[in-house]
DSSP file (Angstrom, degrees, kcal/mol; ACC not computed):
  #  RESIDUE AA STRUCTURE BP1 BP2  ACC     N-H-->O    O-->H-N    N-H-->O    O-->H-N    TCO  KAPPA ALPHA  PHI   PSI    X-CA   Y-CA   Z-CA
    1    1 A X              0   0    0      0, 0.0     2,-0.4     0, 0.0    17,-0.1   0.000 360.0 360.0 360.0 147.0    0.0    0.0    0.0
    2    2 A X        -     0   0    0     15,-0.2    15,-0.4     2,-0.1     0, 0.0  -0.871 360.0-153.0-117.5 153.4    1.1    3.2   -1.1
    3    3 A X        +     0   0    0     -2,-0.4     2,-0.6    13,-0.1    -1,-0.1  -0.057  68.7  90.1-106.1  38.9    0.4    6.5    0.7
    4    4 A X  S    S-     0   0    0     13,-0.2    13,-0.2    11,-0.0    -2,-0.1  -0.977  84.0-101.1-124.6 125.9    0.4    8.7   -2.3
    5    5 A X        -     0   0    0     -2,-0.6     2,-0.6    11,-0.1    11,-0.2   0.025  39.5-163.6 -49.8 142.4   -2.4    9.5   -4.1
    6    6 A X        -     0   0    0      9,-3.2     2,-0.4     2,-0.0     7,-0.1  -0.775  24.3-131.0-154.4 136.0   -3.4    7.9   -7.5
    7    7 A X        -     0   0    0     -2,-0.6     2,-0.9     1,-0.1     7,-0.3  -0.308  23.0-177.5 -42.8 101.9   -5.6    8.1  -10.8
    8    8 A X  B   > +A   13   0A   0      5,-1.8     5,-3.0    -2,-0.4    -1,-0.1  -0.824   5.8 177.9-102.8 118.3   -7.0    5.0  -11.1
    9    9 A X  T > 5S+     0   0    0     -2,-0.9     3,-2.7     1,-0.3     4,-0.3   0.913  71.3  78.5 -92.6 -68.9   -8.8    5.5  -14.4
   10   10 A X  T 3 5S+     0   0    0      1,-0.3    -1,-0.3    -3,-0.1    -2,-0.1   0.403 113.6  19.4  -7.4 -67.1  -10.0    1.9  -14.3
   11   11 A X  T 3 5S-     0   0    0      1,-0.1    16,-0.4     2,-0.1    -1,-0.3   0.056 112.8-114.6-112.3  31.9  -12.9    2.8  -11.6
   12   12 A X  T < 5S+     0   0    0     -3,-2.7    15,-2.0    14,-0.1     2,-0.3   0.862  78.3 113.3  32.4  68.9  -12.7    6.8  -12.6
   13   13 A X  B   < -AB   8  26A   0     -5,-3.0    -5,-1.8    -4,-0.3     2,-0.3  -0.960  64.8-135.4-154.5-177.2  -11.3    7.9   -9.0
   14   14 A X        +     0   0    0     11,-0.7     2,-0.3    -7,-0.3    11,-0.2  -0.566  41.0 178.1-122.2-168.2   -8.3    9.2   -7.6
   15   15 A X        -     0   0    0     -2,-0.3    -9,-3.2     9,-0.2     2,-0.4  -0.812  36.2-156.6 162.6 141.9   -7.4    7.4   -4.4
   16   16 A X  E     -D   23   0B   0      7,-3.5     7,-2.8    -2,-0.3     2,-0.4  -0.858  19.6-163.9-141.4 120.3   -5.1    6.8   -1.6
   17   17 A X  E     +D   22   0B   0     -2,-0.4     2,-0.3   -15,-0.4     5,-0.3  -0.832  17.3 161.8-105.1 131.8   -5.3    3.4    0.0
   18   18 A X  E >   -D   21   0B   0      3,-3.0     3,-1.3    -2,-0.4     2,-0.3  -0.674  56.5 -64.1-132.0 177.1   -3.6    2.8    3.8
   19   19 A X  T 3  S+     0   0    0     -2,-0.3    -1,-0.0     1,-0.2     0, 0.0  -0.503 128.9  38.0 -54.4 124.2   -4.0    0.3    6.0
   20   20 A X  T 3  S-     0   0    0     -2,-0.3     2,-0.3    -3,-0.0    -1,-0.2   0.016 123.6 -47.7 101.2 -41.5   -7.4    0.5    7.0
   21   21 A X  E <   -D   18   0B   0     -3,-1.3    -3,-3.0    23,-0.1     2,-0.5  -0.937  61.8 -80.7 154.2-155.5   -9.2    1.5    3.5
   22   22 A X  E     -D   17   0B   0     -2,-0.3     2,-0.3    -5,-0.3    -5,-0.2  -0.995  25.6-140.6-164.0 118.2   -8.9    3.7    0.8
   23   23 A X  E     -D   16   0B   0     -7,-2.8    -7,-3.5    -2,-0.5     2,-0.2  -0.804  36.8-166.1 -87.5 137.3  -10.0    7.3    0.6
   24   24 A X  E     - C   0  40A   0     16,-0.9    16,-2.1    -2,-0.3     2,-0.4  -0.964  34.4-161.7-140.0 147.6  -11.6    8.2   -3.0
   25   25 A X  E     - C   0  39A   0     14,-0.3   -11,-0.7    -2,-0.2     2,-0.4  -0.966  29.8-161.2-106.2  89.3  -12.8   10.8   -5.7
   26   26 A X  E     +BC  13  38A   0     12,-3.5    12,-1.5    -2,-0.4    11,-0.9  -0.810  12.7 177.3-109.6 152.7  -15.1    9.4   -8.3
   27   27 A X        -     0   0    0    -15,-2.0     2,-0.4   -16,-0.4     9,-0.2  -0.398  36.7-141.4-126.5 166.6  -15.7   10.6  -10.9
   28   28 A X        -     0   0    0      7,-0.4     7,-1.8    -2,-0.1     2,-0.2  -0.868  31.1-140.8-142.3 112.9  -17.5   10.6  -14.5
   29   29 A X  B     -E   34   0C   0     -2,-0.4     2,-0.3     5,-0.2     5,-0.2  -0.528  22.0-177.9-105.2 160.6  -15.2   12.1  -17.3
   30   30 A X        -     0   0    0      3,-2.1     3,-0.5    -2,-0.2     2,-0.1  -0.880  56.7 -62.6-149.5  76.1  -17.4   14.3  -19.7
   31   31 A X  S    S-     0   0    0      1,-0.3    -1,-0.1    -2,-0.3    36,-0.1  -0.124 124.7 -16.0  69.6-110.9  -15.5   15.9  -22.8
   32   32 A X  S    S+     0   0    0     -2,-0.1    36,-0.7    -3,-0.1     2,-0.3  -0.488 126.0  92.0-122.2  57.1  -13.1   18.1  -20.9
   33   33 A X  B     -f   68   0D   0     -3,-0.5    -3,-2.1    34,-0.2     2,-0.5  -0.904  56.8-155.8-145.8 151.0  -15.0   17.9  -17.5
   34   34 A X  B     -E   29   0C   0     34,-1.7     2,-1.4    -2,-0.3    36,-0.4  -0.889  16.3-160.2-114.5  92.3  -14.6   15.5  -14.6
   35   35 A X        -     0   0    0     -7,-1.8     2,-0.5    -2,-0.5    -7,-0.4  -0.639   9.6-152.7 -81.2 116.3  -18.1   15.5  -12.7
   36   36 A X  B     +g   71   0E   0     -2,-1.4    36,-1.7    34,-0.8    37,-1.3  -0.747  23.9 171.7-102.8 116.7  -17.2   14.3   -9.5
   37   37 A X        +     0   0    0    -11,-0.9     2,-0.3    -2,-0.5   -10,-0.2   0.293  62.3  19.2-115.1  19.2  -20.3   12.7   -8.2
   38   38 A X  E     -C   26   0A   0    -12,-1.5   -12,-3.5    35,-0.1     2,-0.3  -0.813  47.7-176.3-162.2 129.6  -18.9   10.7   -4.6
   39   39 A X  E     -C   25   0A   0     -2,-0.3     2,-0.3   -14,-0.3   -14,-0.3  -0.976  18.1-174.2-111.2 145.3  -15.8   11.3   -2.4
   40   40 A X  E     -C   24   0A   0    -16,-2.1   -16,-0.9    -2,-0.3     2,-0.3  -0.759  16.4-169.6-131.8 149.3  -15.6    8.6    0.5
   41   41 A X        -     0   0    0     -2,-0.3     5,-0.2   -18,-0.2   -18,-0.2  -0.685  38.8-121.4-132.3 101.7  -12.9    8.3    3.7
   42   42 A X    >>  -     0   0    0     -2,-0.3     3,-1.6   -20,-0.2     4,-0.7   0.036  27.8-110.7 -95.2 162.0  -13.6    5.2    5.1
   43   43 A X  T 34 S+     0   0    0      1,-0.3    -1,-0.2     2,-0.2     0, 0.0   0.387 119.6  59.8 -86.7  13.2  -14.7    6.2    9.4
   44   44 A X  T 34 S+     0   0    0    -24,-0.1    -1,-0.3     1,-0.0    -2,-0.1   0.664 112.2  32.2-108.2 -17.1  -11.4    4.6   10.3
   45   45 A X  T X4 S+     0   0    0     -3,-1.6     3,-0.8   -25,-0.1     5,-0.2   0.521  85.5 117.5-111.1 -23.3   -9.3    7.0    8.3
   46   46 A X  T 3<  +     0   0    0     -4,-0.7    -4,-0.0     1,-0.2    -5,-0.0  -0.106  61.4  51.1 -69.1 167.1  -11.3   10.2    8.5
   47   47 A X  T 3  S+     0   0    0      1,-0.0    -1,-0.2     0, 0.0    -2,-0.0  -0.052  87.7  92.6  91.3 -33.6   -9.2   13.3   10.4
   48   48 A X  S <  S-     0   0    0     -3,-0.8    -2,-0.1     1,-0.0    -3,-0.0   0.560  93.8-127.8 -38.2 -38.3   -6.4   12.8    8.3
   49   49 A X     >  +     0   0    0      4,-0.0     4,-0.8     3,-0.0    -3,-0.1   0.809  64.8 136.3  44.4  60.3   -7.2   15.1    5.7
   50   50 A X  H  >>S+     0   0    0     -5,-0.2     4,-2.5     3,-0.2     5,-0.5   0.929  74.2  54.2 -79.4 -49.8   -6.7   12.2    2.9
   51   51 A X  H  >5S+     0   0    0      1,-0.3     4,-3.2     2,-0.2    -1,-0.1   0.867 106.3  50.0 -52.1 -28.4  -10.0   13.5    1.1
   52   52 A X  H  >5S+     0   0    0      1,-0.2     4,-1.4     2,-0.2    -1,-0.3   0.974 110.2  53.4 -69.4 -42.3   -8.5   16.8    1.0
   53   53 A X  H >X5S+     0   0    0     -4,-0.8     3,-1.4     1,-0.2     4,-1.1   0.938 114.5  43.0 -47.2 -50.8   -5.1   15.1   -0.6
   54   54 A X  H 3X5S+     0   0    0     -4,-2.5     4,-7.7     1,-0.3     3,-0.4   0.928 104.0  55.6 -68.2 -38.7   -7.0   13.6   -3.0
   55   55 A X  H 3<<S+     0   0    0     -4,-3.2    -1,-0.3    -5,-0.5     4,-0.3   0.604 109.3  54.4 -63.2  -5.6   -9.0   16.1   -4.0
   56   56 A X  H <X S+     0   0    0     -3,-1.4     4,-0.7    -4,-1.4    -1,-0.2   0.724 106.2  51.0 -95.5 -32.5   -5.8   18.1   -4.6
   57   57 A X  H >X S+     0   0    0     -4,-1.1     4,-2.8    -3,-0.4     3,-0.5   0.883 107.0  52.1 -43.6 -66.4   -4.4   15.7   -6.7
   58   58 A X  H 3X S+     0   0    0     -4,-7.7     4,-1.2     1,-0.2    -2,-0.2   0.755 111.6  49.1 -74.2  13.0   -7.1   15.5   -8.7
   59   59 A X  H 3> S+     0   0    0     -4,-0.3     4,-1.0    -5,-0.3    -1,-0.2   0.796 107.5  47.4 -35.2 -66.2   -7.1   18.7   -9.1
   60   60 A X  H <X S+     0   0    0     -4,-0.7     4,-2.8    -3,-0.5    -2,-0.1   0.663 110.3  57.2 -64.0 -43.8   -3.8   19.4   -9.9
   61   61 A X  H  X S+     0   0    0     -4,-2.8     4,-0.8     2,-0.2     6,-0.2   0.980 107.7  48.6 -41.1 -74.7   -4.1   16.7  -12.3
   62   62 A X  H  X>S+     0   0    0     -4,-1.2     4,-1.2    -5,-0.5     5,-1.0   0.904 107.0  50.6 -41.7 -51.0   -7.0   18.6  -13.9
   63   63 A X  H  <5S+     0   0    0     -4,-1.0     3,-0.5     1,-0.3    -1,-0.2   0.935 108.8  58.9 -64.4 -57.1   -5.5   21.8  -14.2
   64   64 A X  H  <5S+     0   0    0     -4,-2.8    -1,-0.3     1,-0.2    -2,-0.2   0.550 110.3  39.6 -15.1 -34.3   -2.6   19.7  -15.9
   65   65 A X  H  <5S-     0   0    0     -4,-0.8    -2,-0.2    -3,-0.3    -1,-0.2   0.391 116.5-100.8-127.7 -10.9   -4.8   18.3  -18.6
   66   66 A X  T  <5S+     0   0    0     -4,-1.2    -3,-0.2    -3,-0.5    -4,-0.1   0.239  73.3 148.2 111.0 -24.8   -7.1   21.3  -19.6
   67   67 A X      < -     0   0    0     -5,-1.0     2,-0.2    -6,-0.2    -1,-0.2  -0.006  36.7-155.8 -77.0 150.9  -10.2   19.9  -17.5
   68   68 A X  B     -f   33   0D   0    -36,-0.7   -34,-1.7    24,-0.0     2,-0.3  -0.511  21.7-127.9 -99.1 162.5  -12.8   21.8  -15.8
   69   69 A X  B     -h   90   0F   0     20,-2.0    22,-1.5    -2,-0.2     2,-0.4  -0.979  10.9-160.1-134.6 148.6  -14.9   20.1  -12.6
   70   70 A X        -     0   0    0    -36,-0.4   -34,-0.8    -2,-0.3     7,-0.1  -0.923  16.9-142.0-109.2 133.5  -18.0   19.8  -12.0
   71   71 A X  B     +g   36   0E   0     -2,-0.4   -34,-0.1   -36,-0.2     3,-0.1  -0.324  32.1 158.2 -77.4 146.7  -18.7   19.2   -8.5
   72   72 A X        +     0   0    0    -36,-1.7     2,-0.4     1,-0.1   -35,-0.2   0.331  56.6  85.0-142.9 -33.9  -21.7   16.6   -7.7
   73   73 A X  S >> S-     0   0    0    -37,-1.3     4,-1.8     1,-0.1     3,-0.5  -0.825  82.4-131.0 -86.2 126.7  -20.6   15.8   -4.2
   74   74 A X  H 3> S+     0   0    0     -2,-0.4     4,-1.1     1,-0.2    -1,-0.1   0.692 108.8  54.9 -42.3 -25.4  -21.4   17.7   -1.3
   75   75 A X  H 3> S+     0   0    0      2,-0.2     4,-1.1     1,-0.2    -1,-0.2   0.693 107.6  49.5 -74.5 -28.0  -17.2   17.5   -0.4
   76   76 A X  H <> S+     0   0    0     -3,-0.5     4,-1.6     2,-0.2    -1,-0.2   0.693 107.1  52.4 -93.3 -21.8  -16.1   19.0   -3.7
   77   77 A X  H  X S+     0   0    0     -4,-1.8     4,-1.5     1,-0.1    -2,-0.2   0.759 112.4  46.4 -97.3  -7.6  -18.5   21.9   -3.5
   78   78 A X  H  X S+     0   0    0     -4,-1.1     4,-0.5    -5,-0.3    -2,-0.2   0.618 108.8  51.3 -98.0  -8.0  -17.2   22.8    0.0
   79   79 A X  H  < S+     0   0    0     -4,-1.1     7,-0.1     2,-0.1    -3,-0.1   0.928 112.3  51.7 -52.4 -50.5  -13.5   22.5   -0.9
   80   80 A X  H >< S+     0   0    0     -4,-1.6     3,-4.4     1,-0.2     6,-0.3   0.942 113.1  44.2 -39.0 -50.4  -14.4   24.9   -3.9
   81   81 A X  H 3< S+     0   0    0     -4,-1.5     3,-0.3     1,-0.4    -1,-0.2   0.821 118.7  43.9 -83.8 -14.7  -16.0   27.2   -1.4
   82   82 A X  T 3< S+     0   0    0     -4,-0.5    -1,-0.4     1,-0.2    -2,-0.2   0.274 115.1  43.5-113.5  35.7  -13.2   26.9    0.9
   83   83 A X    X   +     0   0    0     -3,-4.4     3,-8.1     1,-0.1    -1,-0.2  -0.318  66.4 178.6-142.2  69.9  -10.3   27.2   -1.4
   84   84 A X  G >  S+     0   0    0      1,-0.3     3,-2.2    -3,-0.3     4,-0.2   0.840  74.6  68.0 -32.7 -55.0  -11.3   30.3   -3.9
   85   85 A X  G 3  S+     0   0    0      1,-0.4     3,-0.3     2,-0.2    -1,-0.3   0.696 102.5  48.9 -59.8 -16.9   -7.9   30.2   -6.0
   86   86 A X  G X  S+     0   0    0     -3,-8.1     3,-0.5    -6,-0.3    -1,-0.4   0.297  78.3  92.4 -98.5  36.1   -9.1   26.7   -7.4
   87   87 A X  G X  S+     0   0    0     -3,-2.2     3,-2.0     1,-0.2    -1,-0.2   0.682  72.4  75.2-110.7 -10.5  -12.7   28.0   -8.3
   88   88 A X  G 3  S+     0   0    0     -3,-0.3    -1,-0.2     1,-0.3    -2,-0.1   0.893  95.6  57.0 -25.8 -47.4  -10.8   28.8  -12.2
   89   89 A X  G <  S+     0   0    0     -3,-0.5   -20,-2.0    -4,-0.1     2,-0.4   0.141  82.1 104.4 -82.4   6.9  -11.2   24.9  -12.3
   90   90 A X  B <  S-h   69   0F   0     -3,-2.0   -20,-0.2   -22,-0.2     2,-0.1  -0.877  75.9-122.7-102.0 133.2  -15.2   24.9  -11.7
   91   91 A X        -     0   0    0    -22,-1.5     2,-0.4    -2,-0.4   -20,-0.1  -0.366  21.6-131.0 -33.6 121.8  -17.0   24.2  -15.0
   92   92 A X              0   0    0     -2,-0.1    -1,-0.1     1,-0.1   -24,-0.0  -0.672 360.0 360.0 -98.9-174.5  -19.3   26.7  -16.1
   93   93 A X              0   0    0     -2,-0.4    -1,-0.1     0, 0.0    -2,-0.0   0.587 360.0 360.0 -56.6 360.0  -23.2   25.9  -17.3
């Protein structure tokens, strides 16, 4: 098990797996958008701040590649609204 985050486009998620479970961002890729409709922290893992890791990956990731998100999960529209500097990276309508 690795503690660095990773794409895993097989199941369209980002992920960090520990001992214990595996924190995730899934996703649904759309053109040039990733609507990200679940992130999960399994209750043994939460406190950590893995979701935030991932979610920073895939971010970074995004930003990397051209991609907008649109957020579908309650966790992805309250990073946006607590990290303004990525809100470039929200999709519009």
């Amino acid at each position: 098990m690795s503690s660095e985050v990773r794409h895993n486009v097989e199941q369209s998620r980002y992920e960090i797996e520990l001992e214990g479970g595996t924190a995730f961002s899934e996703y649904i890729r759309d053109g040039d958008r990733l609507i990200v409709v679940h992130t999960v922290t399994p209750p043994a893992l939460r406190g950590q701040g893995l979701a935030g890791r991932v979610v920073e990956a895939m971010l970074a990731d995004a930003r990397d590649k051209g991609l907008k998100i649109e957020p579908r999960c309650s966790y992805i529209t309250a990073y946006f609204e607590a990290h303004p500097e990525e809100r470039d990276l929200l999709a519009t309508s």
